[in-house]
VMD Tcl script that draws the C-alpha trace (Angstrom):
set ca {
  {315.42 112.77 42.55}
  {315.01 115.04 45.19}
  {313.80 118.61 45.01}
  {312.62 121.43 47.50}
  {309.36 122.25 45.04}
  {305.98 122.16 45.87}
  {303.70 119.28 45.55}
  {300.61 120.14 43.99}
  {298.52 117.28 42.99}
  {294.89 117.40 41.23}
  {292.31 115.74 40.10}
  {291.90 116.02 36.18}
  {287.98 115.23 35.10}
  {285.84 117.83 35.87}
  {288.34 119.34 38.44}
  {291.38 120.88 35.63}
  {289.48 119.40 32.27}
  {285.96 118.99 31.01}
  {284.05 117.29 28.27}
  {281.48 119.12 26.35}
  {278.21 118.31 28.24}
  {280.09 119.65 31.76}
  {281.74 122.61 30.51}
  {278.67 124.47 32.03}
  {278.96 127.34 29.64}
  {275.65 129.56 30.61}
  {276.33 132.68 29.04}
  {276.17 133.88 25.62}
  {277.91 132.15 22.83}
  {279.92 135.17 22.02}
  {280.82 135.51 25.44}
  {282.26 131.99 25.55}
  {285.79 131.63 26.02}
  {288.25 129.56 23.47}
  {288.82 126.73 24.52}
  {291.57 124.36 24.19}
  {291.44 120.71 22.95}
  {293.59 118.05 25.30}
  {292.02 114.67 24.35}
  {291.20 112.59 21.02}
  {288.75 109.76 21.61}
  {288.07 107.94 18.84}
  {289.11 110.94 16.33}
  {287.08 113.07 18.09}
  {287.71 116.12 20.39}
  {286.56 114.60 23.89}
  {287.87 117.35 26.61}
  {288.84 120.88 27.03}
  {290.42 123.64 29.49}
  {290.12 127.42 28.48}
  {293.25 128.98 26.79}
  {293.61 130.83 29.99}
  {293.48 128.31 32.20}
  {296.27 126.35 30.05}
  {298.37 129.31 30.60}
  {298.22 128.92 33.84}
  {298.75 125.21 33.96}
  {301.70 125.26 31.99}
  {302.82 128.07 34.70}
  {302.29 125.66 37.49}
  {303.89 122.99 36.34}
  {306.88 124.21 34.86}
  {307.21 125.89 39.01}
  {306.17 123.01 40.83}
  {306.57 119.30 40.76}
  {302.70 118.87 38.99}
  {301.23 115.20 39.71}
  {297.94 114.34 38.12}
  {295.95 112.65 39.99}
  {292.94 110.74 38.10}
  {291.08 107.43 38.71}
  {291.24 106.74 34.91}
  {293.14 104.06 33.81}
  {297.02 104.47 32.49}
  {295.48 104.12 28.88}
  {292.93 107.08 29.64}
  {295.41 108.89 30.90}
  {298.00 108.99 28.95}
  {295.76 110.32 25.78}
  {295.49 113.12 27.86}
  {297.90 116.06 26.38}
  {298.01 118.48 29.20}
  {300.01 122.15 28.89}
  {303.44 122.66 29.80}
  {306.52 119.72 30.38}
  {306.57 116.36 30.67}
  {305.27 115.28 33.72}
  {307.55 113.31 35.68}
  {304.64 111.92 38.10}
  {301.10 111.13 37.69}
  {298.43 108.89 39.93}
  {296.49 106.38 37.56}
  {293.73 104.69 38.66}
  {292.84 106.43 41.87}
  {296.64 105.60 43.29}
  {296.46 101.76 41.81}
  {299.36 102.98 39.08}
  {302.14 105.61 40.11}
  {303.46 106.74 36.84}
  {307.37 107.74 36.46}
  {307.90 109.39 32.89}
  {304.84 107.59 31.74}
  {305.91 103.90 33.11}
  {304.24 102.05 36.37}
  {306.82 101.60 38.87}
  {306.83 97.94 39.87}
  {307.58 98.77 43.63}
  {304.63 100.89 43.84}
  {302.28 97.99 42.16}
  {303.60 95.74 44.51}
  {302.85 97.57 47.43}
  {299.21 98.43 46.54}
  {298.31 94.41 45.50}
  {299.84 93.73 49.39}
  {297.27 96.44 50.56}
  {294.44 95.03 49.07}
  {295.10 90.95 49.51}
  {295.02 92.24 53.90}
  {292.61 95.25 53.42}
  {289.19 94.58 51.79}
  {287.30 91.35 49.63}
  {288.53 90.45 46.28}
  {287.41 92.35 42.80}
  {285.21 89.81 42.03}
  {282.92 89.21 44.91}
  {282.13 93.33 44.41}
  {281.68 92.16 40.76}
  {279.48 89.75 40.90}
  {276.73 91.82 43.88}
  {276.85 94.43 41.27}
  {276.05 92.22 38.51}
  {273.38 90.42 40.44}
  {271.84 93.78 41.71}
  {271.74 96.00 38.13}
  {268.79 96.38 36.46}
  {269.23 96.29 32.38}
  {266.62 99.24 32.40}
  {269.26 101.90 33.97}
  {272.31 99.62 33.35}
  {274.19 101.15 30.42}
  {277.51 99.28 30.62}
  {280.38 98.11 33.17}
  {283.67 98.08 33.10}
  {286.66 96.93 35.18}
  {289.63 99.03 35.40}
  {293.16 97.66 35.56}
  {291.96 94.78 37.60}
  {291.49 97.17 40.08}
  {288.09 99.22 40.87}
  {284.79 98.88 38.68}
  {282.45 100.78 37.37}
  {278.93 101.06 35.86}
  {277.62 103.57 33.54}
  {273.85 104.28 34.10}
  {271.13 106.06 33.15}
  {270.68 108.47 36.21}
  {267.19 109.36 36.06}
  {265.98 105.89 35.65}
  {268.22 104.74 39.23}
  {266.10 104.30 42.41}
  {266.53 106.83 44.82}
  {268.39 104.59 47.61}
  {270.52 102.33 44.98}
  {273.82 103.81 45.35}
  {273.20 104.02 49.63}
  {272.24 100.72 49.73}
  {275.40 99.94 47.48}
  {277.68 101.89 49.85}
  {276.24 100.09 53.02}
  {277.19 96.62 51.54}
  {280.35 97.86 50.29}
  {281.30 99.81 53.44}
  {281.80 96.11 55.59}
  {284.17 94.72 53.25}
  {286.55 97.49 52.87}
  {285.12 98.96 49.82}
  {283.72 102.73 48.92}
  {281.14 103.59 47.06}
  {280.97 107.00 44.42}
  {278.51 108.83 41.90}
  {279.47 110.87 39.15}
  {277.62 112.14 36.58}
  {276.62 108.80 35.15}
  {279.12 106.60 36.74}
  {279.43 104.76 39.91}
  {282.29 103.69 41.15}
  {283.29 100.88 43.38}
  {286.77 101.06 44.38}
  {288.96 99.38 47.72}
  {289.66 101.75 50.59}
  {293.20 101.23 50.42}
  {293.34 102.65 46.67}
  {293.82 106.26 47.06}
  {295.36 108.96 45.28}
  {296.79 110.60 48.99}
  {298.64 107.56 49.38}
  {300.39 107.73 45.66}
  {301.13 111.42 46.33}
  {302.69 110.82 49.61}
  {305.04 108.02 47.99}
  {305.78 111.13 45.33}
  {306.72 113.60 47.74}
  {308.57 111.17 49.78}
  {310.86 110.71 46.78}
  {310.76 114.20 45.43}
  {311.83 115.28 49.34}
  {308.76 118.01 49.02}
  {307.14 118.94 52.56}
  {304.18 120.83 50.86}
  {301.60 119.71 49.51}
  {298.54 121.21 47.91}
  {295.85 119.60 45.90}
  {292.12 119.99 44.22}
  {289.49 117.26 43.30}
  {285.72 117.42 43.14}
  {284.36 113.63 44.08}
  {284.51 111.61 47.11}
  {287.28 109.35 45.31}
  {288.98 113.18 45.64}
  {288.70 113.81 50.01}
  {291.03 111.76 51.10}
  {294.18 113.76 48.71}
  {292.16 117.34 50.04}
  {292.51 115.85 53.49}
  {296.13 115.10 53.45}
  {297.05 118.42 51.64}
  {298.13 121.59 53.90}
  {295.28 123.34 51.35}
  {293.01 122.02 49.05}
  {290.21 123.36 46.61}
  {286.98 122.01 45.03}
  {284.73 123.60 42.14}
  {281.54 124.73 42.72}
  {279.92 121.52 40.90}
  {280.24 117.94 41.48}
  {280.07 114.83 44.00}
  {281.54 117.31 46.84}
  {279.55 120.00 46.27}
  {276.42 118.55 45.74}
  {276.83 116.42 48.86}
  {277.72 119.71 50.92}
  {280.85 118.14 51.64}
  {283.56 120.76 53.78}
  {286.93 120.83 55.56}
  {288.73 123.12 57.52}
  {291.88 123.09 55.15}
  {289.51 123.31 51.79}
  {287.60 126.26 50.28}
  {284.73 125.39 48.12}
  {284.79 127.88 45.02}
  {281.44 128.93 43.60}
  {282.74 128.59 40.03}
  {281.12 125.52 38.10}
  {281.93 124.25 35.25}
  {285.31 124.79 32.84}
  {285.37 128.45 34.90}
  {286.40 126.93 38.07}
  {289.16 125.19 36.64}
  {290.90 128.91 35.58}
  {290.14 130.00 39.40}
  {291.42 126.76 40.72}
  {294.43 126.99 38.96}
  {294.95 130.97 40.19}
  {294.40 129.82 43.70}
  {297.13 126.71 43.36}
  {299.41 129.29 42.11}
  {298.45 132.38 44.36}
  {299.27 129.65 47.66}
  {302.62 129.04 46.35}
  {303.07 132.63 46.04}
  {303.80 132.13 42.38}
  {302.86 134.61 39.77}
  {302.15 134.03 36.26}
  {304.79 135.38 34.20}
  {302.62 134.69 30.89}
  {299.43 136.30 32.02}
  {297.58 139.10 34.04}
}
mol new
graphics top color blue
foreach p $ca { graphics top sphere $p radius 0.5 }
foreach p [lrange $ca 0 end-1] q [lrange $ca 1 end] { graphics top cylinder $p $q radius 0.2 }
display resetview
């Protein structure tokens, strides 16, 4: 397939979508806007976008080609019922998994296990330091995704200070990166990024712009390689001051930002909303 449309590629968890405890809503309950359900957990409602900001999504990526871009696994992903059409594209597991019309293409896979067996140490020395260095009173749980990355939920306010540093240091030598968010820290290889599954997307799709949003560090390397790029007001990025020439850092936190990110995706592309003011 090739096509002349724009490439805009974002992240989805607290970047487009939120869960309850980050939607960040400060104002007064009345105030609040209505909010859309996109993913079931478990029977439950797990996360939301406004109404608006679905509007505009839909918008977007019924103009552009839309690629998702998320380190959560194809099986987190794909609960995921975002606005507007099928999405022909989407990054899975911070660029471990391109998706074509929801399958893995084997040619990508294959090219990302070459990567890693020249690139950085195997899964399961990271595993094991991890293991060994835990401590069961801030440890909630870990998990390995797709035989890729891993990751441990904790109990922030219990982790020493210099933990994650001292993490990063060790991982840093053997081609691995370290990042926190929210509860979560994430150990993934260097050569698993989401700028590198894009790229193969817009080499296919024939697209020669690109622009993007994310709000973590697993997020800078797809803001780097985008001609512009956006991040909320909240998150790994923002708390860590981080800045590039070719990215504006909104103000807006929480499920807000996601409405102005959106606007500012579509205002670039010199697209307006046919469906809303």
């Amino acid at each position: 397939m090739t096509t002349s449309a724009p490439l805009v590629a974002s992240d989805l968890d607290r970047t487009l979508i939120y869960s309850a405890a980050a939607l960040h809503l400060t104002g007064p309950d009345a105030e609040a806007p209505r909010l859309l359900c996109v993913e079931i957990y478990k029977g439950q409602p797990l996360t939301y976008l406004t109404e608006t900001a679905a509007v505009l999504l839909a918008e977007l990526a019924a103009r552009t080609t839309f690629v998702p871009a998320t380190t959560r696994s194809r099986e987190q992903y794909l609960r995921i019922q975002l606005p507007g059409p099928p999405k022909e594209f989407a990054v899975c597991a911070n660029g471990g998994h391109l998706l074509v019309r929801g399958e893995s293409d084997p040619d990508w896979q294959r090219t990302v296990a070459a990567r890693l067996a020249t690139q950085c140490v195997p899964l399961d020395e990271i595993r094991a330091h991890l293991f060994r260095t835990a401590d069961p009173a801030w440890l909630r749980s870990e998990h390995t995704a797709e035989d890729l990355f891993v990751y441990l939920v904790v109990e922030r306010s219990l982790l020493p200070e210099t933990w994650v540093k001292d993490l990063a240091d060790w991982a840093e030598p053997r081609g691995w990166m370290v990042s926190f968010q929210g509860s979560k820290i994430y150990a993934v290889p260097r050569p698993l990024t989401k700028s590198a599954a894009v790229a193969e997307v817009a080499r296919r799709t024939g697209a020669t712009r690109i622009v993007a949003a994310g709000d973590s560090l697993l997020d800078t390397d797809l803001l780097l390689a985008a001609d512009r790029g956006w991040r909320p007001g909240h998150g790994e990025l923002a708390d860590t001051g981080w800045r590039a020439a070719n990215v504006t850092a909104l103000r807006e936190r929480g499920v807000a930002a996601s409405e102005t990110i959106l606007r500012a995706l579509l205002h670039s592309l010199e697209i307006t909303p046919s469906t809303i003011d």
